[in-house]
N, C-alpha and C positions, 0 to 999 in steps of 0.2 A: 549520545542523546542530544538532541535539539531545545530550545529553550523560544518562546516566540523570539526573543531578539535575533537570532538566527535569521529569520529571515526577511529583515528591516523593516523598512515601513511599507510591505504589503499589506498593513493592518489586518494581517494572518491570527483570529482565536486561537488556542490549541485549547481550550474547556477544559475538560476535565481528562487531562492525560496521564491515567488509570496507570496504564500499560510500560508508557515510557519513561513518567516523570518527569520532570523538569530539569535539565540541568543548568550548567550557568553561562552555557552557549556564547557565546562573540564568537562574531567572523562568521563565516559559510561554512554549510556541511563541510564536513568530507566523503570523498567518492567512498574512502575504506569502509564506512560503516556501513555501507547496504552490502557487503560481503560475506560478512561471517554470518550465516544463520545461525541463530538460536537451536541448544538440543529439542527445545521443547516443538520448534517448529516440524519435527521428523516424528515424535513421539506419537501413541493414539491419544484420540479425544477424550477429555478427561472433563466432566458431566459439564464445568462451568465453558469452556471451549464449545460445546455439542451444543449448549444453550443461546450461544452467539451466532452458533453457524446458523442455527435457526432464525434468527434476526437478520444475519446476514445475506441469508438465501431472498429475504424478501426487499431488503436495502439493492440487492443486485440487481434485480427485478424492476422497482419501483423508480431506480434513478436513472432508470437505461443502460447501464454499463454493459450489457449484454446487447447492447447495438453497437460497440465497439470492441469489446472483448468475450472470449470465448475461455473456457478453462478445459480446455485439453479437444479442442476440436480445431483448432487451426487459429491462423492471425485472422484477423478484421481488419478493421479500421484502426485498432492499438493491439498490442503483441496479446498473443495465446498468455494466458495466466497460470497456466498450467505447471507447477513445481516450483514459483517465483517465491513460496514462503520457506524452498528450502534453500532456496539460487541468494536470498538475501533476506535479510536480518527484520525481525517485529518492525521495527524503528523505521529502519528504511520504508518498508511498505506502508505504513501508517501514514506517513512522512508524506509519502507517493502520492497516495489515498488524499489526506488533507488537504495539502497544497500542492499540487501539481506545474502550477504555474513557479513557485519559487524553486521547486526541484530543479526542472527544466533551464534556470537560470543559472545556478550554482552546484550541482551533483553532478560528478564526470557521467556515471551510470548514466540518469536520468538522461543528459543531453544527448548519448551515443541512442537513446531510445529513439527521443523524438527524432534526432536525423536519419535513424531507419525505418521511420514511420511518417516518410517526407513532411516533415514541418506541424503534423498534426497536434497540434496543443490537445491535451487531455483538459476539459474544461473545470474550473474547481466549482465544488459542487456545494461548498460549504457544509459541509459533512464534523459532525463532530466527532472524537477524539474515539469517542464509544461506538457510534458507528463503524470508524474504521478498523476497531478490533473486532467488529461483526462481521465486516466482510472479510478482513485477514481471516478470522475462521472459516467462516463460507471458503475462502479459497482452498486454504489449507484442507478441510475437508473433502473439497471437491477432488483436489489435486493428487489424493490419495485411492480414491478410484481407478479401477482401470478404463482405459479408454480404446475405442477399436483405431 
C-alpha cells in the first residue's frame, strides 16, 4: 500500500483512502504490488461493491475515460480495461486511477503501459480515493460481463 509520501512532492491527496489505508510508504512503489489481485476482485458483487459500480458507471462517463478506454471492446487511446481488476491488485488500480502521472514515473507496470500506448500520459484527473473505488467497481463489474 502506498502512503502520499510515496510519491514525493507531486502534491498528490490520497483523502480519504477507504480502500487501501495508509501505509508508512518511503521510496517508490513497487512494480510487485499491481500483481497479485485481490480474491475479492474475482468474487460477485456484494451490495456495497454494486452501490459503487453505480457511482462508478457515471464517474466513467462524466470524466471521459471512455474516450480513451473501453472495458472489453478493444484498446483506444489507453489499453482495454477489460479484467485489469483481476490482472492487478485494488491498490494498484486505485493507485493508476489517482495519480497516473506518479505511476508512470516510478511503477515498472505502469511505465511498460504508457510505452505501449506511445507516450500517452493518462491525464490525472484529480479524482478522489472514493472515486476510484467507483470505478474499480464499475470495471470490475463490467469486466465480468461477457463481451462479443
Amino acid at each position: 500500500m502506498w502512503s502520499q509520501a510515496t510519491f514525493g512532492r507531486a502534491g498528490l491527496r490520497l483523502g480519504l483512502l477507504v480502500l487501501v489505508g495508509c501505509g508508512d510508504g518511503g521510496g517508490e512503489p513497487q512494480a510487485s504490488a499491481g500483481q497479485e489481485p485481490s480474491a475479492a476482485s474475482t468474487a460477485a458483487l456484494d451490495p456495497e461493491t454494486a452501490r459503487l459500480a453505480e457511482q462508478g458507471e457515471q464517474l466513467f462517463s462524466s470524466n471521459a475515460c471512455m474516450s480513451c478506454h473501453t472495458i472489453g471492446y478493444g484498446k483506444l487511446t489507453g489499453p482495454d480495461l477489460q479484467g485489469v481488476t483481476e490482472r492487478r491488485s485494488p491498490e494498484w488500480v486505485i493507485a493508476m486511477i489517482t495519480h497516473p502521472d506518479s505511476m508512470t514515473q516510478y511503477d515498472a507496470q505502469a511505465k511498460q503501459l504508457l510505452a505501449e500506448h506511445n507516450g500517452v500520459q493518462m491525464p490525472n484527473l484529480n479524482l478522489s480515493a472514493e472515486q476510484a473505488r467507483a470505478l474499480h467497481a464499475y470495471i470490475q463489474r463490467e469486466s465480468q460481463k461477457a463481451r462479443p
